[in-house]
N, C-alpha and C positions, 0 to 999 in steps of 0.2 A: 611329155614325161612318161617315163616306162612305170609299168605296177609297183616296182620296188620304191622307186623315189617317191610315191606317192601314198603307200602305207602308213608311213610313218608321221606326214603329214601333220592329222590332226592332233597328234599329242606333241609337236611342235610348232605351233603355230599360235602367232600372239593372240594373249587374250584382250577379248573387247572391254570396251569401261564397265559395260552391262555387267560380262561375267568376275570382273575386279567386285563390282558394288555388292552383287552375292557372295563371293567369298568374303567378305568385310561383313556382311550379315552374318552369314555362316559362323565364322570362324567368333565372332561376339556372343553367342550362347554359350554358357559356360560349361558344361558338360558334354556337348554336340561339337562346339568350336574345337576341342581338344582329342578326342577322339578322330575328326576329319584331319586336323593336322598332324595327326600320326599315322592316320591311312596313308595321305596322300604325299607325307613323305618317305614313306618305305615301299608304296607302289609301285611296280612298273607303267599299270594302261590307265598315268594321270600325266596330264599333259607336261612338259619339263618347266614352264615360268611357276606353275603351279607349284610343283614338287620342290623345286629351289625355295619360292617363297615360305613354303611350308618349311624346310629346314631352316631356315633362316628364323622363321619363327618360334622351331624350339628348341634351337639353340640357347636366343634370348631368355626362352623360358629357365634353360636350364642354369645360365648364369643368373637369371634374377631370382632364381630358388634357391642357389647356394649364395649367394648374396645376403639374402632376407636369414637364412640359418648363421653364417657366421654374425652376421650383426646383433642378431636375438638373444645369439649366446654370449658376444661381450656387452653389452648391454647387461643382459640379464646378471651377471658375475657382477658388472656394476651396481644395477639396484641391490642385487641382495648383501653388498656390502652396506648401505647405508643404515644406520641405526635411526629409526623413526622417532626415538625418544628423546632423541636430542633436538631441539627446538631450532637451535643456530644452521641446523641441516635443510629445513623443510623450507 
């Protein structure tokens, strides 16, 4: 293989179960986890399974956040209708 096809290489190149079980640690710290998956999905010198996985995961995130807001808000419009003084309610 000539220099060029081989540049590129290691930021394509599949990740081991090794480096899978660290990002599964990683990315489980709540504050750490979230931060690396926003590096590592707007990075370019991070490997591509990584970088996809990372987009993939916050994507989810960002669907499960506006998820959790529209429910909270109908929900909430619901509780605060309920009159607690009416016994037949609770």
């Amino acid at each position: 293989m000539s220099g060029n096809q081989q540049s590129g290489y290691p930021l394509k190149r599949p990740l081991s179960i090794g480096d899978w079980v660290i990002i599964f640690i990683l990315t489980s710290i709540p504050v750490v986890g979230f931060v690396l998956i926003v590096y590592w999905s707007f990075s370019d010198d991070v490997n591509i399974n990584k970088k996809n996985f990372s987009k993939a995961i916050l994507l989810l995130m960002v669907i499960f956040f506006v998820l959790i807001i529209a429910l909270t808000f109908l929900y909430g419009q619901y509780f605060s209708n309920i009159d607690i003084n009416n016994p037949r309610l609770i």
